[in-house]
C-alpha positions in Angstrom: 4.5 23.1 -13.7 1.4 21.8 -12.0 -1.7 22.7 -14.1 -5.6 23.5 -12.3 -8.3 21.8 -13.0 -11.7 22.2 -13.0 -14.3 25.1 -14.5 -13.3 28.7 -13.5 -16.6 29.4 -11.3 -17.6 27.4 -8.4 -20.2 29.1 -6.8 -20.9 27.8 -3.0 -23.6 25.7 -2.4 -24.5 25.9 1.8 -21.3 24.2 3.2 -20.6 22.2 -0.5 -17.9 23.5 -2.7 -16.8 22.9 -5.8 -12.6 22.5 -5.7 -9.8 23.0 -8.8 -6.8 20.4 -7.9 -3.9 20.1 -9.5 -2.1 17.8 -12.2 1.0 16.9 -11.6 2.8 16.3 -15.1 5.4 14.2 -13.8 7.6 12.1 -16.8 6.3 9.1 -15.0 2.9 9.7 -15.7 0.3 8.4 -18.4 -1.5 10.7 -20.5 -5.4 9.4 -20.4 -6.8 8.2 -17.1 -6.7 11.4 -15.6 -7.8 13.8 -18.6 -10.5 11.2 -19.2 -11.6 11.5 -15.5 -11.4 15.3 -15.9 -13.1 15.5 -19.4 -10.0 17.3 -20.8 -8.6 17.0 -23.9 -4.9 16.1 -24.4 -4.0 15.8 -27.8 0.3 16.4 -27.4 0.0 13.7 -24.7 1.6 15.1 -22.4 1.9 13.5 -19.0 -0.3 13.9 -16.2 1.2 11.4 -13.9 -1.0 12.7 -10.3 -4.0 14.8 -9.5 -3.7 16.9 -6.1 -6.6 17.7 -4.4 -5.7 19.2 -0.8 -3.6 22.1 0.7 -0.2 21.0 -0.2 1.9 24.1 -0.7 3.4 22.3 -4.0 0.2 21.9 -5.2 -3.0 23.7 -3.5 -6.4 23.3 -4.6 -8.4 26.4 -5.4 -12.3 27.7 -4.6 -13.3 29.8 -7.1 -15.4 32.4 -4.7 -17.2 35.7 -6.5 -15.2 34.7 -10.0 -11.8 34.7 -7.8 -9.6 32.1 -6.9 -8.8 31.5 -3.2 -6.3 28.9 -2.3 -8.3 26.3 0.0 -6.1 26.2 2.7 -7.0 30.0 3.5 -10.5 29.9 2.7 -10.2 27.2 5.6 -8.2 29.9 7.9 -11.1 32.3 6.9 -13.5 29.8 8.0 -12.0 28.5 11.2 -11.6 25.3 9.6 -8.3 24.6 10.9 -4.5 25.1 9.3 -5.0 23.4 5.8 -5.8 19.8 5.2 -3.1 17.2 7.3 -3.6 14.8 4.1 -3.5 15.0 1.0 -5.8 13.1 -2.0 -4.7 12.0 -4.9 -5.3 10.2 -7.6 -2.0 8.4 -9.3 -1.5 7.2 -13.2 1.8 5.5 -12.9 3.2 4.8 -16.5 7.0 4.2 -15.6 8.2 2.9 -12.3 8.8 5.2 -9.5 11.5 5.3 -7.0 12.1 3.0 -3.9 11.4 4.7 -1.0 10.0 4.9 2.4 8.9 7.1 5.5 9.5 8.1 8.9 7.1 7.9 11.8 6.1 11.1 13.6 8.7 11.4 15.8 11.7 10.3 13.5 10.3 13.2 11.4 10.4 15.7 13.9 13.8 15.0 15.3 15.2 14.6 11.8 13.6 18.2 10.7 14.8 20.1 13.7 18.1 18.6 12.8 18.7 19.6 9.6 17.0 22.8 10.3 20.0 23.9 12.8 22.6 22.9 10.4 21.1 25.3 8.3 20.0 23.2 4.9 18.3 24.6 2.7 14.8 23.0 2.1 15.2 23.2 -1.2 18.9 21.5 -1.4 19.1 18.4 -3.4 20.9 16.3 0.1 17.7 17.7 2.1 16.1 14.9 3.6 13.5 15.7 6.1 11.2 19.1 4.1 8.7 19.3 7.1 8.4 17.7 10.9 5.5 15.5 9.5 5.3 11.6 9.4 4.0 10.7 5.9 1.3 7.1 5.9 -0.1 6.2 2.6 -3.1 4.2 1.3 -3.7 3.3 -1.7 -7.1 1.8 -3.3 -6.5 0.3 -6.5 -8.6 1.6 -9.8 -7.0 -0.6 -12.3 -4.6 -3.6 -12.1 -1.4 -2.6 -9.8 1.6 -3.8 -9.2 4.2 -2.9 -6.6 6.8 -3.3 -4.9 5.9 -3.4 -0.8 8.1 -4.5 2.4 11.3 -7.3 2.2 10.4 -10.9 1.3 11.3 -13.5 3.8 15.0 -13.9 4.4 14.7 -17.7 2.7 13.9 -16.0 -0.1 15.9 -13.5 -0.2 19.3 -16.2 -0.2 17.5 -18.2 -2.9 17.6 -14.7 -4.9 21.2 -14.9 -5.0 21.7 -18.6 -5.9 20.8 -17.2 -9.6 24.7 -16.4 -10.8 28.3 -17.4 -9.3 28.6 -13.8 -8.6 26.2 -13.1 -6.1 27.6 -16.0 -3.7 28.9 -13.1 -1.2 25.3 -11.6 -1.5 24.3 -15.1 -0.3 26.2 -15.6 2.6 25.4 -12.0 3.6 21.5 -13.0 3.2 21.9 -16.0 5.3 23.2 -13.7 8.3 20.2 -11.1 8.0 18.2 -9.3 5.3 20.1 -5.8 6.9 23.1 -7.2 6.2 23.2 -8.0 2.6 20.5 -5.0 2.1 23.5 -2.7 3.8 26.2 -4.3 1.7 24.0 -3.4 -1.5 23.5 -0.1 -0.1 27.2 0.8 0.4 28.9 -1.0 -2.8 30.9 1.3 -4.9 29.3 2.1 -8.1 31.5 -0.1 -9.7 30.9 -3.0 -7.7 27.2 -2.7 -8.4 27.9 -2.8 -12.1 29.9 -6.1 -11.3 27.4 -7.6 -9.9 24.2 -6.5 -11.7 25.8 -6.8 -15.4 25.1 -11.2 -15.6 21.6 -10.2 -14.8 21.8 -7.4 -17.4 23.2 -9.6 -19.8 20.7 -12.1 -19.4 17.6 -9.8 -19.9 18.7 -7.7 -22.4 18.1 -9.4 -25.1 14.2 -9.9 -24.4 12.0 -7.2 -23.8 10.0 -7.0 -20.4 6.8 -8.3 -22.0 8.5 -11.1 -22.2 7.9 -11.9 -18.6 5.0 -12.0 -16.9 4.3 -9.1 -15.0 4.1 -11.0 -11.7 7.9 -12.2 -12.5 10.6 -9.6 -11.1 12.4 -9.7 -14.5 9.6 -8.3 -15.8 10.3 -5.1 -14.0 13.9 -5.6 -13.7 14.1 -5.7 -17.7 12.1 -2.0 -17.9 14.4 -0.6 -15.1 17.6 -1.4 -17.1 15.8 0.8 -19.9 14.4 3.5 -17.4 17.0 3.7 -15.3 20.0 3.2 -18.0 22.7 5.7 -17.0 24.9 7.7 -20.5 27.8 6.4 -18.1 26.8 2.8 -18.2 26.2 2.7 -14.7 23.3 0.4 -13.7 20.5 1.2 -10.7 21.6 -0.8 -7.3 17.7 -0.6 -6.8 17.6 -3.4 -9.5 18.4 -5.7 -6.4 15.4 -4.8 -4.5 13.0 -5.3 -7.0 14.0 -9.2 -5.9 14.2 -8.1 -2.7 11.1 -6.9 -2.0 7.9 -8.2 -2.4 6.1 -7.7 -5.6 2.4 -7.6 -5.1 -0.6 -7.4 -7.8 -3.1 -5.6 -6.7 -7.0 -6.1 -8.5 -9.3 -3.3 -8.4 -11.3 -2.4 -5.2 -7.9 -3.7 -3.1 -6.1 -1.1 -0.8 -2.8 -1.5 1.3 -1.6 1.0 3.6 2.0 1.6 4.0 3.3 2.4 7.5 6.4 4.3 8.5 9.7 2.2 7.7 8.4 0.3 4.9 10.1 0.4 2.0 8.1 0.8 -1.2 7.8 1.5 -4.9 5.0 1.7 -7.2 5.8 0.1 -10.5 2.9 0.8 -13.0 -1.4 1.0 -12.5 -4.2 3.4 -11.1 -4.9 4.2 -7.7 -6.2 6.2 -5.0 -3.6 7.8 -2.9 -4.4 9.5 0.3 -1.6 10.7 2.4 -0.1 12.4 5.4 0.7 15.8 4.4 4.6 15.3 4.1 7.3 15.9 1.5 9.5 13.2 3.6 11.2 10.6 1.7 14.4 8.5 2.1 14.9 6.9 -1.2 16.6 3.1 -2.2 17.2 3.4 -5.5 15.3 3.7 -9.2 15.6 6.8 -8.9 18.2 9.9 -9.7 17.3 11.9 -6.5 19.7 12.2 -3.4 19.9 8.4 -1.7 21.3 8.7 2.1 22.1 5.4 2.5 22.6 6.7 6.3 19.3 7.9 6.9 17.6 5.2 4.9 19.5 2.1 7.2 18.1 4.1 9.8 14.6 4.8 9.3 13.8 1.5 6.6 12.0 -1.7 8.1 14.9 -4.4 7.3 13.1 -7.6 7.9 10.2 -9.3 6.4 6.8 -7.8 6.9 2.9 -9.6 5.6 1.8 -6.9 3.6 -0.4 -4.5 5.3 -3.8 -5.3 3.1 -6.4 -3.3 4.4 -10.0 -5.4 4.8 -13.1 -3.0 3.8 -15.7 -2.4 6.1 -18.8 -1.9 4.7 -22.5 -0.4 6.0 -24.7 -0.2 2.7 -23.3 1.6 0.4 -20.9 3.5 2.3 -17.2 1.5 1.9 -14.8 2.4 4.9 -11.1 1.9 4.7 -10.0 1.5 8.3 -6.1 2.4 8.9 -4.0 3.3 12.1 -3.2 7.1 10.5 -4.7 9.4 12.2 -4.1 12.1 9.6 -6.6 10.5 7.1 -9.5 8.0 6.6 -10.7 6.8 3.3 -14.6 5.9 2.5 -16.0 5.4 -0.6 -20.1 5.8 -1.5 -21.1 3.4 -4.1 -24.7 3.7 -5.5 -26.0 1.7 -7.9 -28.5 3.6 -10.1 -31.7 5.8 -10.4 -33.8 6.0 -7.2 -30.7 4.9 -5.1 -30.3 7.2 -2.4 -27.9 6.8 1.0 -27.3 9.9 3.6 -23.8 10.7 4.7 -22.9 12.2 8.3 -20.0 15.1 7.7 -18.3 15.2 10.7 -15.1 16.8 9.6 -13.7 18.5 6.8 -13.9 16.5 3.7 -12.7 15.9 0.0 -14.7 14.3 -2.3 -13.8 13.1 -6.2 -16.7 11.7 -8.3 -15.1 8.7 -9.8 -17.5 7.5 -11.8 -21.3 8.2 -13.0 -23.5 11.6 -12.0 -26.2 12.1 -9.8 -27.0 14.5 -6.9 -26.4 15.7 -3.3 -29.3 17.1 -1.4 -31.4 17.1 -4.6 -30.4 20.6 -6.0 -26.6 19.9 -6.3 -25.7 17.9 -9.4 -22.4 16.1 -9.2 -20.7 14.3 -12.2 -17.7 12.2 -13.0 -14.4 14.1 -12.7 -16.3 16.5 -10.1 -13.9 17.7 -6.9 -16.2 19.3 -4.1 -14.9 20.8 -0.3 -17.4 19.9 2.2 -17.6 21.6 5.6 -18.2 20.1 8.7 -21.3 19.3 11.0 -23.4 18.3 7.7 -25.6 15.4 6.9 -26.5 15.0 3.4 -28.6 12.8 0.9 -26.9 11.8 -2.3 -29.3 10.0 -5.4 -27.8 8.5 -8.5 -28.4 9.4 -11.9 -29.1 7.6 -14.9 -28.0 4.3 -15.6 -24.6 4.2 -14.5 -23.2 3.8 -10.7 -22.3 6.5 -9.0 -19.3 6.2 -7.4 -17.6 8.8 -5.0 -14.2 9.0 -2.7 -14.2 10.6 0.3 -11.3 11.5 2.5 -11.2 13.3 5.8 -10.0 12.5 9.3 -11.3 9.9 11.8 
């Protein structure tokens, strides 16, 4: 169940308000960043795999007004802030690899959703593939080292992939006609066909652990996904393939890529920033043990190469903007160095911000700290100082 964070009154504070998100515990998750960020105690490790700060309906943040609780989305109604947040903020601790996946564009989702919606699915059933009419864009800023998987390599590649055992040659031949083709074929193999095929490579890795590899080698992340993916049954994970497939990327801190509609995707272990279109719509490739529609997802997936989409900084002192073609979301980030530093920020639209690091204060009178999740209301301008010797270091997300 997803757990509130946060102190349990949050006076306001003249259009500033302190926020309670949400952990996530997902299995996937690691047990410290987050609980260090929040300054919580987790002796049973358990997971906390994401932090959601926004007006998802899986996960709503809370203002804490006159010692109650008030969801945010309808203190927003209340306020004539608009419907909820179209975004959502997050902060990510990936432990174990998640699933491939990726995302349809605005009108793909609304098509799709009206769809299934006169067939009568359930939103909740386990073949549901479109949950809301929304299109769901991601970026994602790096906090520690990251590694993923993002977009298909270039077809070259791709046939030298399957020069590695006699029993890929088919794959081969498929590769040299078009990524789609041998990514289909993959897509629509019997189980057993996949074990087949996948059980040289398993055969081969097995006896080494991942560390083994480096983790900018795809066996690296093959080798974990033969453990975290290992079926009672035997059966092996076709999504092995892509993990070859697809283009693994490193990401240092401070980097951010944004991840359009059609781009297939997985995050395989790091820290990051996540801010989002406020969407629950996924067609998944494999890694996982969720509904796959192969159907949907040869549909709606990007299958040819694609440069990654790394997303250049723009920076004016020490505000840090993260330009993107979403209109849903925009992600800035305030960086101050110490004591006596001091920048104003123009609050045009309703806003989430996360202290990520270090303390300080907004308009003098408000003191902020690390871990601290604040609301802010349009049609402001405020002046934030640091504190002490430490930066102070704070993510923003809003609309354009």
């Amino acid at each position: 169940m997803p757990e509130l964070t946060g102190n349990l009154y949050f006076p306001p504070m003249n259009g500033i308000y302190r926020i309670q998100g949400v952990i996530q515990p997902y299995a996937w998750g690691g047990h410290h960043f987050i609980a260090d960020l929040l300054g919580q105690e987790n002796p049973s490790a358990e997971p906390k795999a994401e932090l959601w700060m926004g007006t998802h309906s899986k996960g709503m943040a809370s203002i804490i007004i006159d010692g109650k609780p008030q969801s945010l989305s309808s203190f927003m109604d209340e306020h004539d802030l608009g419907n909820g947040l179209p975004y959502l903020f997050k902060v990510l601790d990936v432990h174990s690899m998640l699933s491939i996946q990726c995302h349809p564009n605005a009108q793909e989702a609304r098509v799709g959703f009206e769809k299934e919606e006169q067939e009568g699915i359930p939103l909740t059933a386990f073949h549901r593939v479109f949950r809301d009419a929304n299109p769901k864009p991601e970026m994602m800023l790096a906090i520690t080292d990251f590694y993923l998987l993002h977009g298909f390599r270039p077809k070259n590649d791709i046939q030298k992939v399957f020069e590695r055992f006699p029993q890929w040659n088919h794959l081969q031949e498929l590769a040299s006609n078009s990524i789609a083709t041998v990514y289909q074929a993959i897509m629509e193999y019997p189980q057993a066909t996949i074990n087949g095929l996948l059980a040289p490579l398993r055969d081969e890795l097995q006896p080494q652990p991942a560390s083994a590899f480096a983790k900018t080698n795809p066996d690296h992340w093959a080798r974990k996904a033969l453990d975290e993916y290992k079926r009672d049954n035997g059966d092996l994970d076709r999504g092995i393939f892509s993990i070859y497939m697809l283009q693994l990327l490193h990401l240092s801190p401070g980097e951010a890529i944004f991840q359009d509609a059609g781009i297939l995707h997985a995050y395989l272990e790091g820290v990051n920033i996540e801010l989002m279109a406020n969407s629950d719509n996924v067609f998944r490739g494999g890694l996982t043990v969720k509904h796959i529609d192969v159907d949907q997802l040869m549909k709606h997936a990007y299958l040819d190469h694609a440069a990654p989409t790394m997303v250049t900084p723009e920076q004016d002192g020490a505000i840090i903007r993260y330009p993107s073609s979403a209109d849903a979301f925009e992600l800035r980030q305030l960086k101050l160095d110490n004591t006596g530093t001091r920048v104003d920020v123009d609050i045009e639209a309703p806003s989430i911000w996360l202290v990520l690091e270090g303390a300080g204060s907004i308009d003098e009178n408000i003191s902020v700290q690390k871990g601290d999740q604040l609301f802010l209301t349009p049609n402001q301008q405020l002046a934030v100082n640091a504190r002490g010797d430490s930066p102070l270091r704070i993510m923003i997300a809003s609309t354009p």
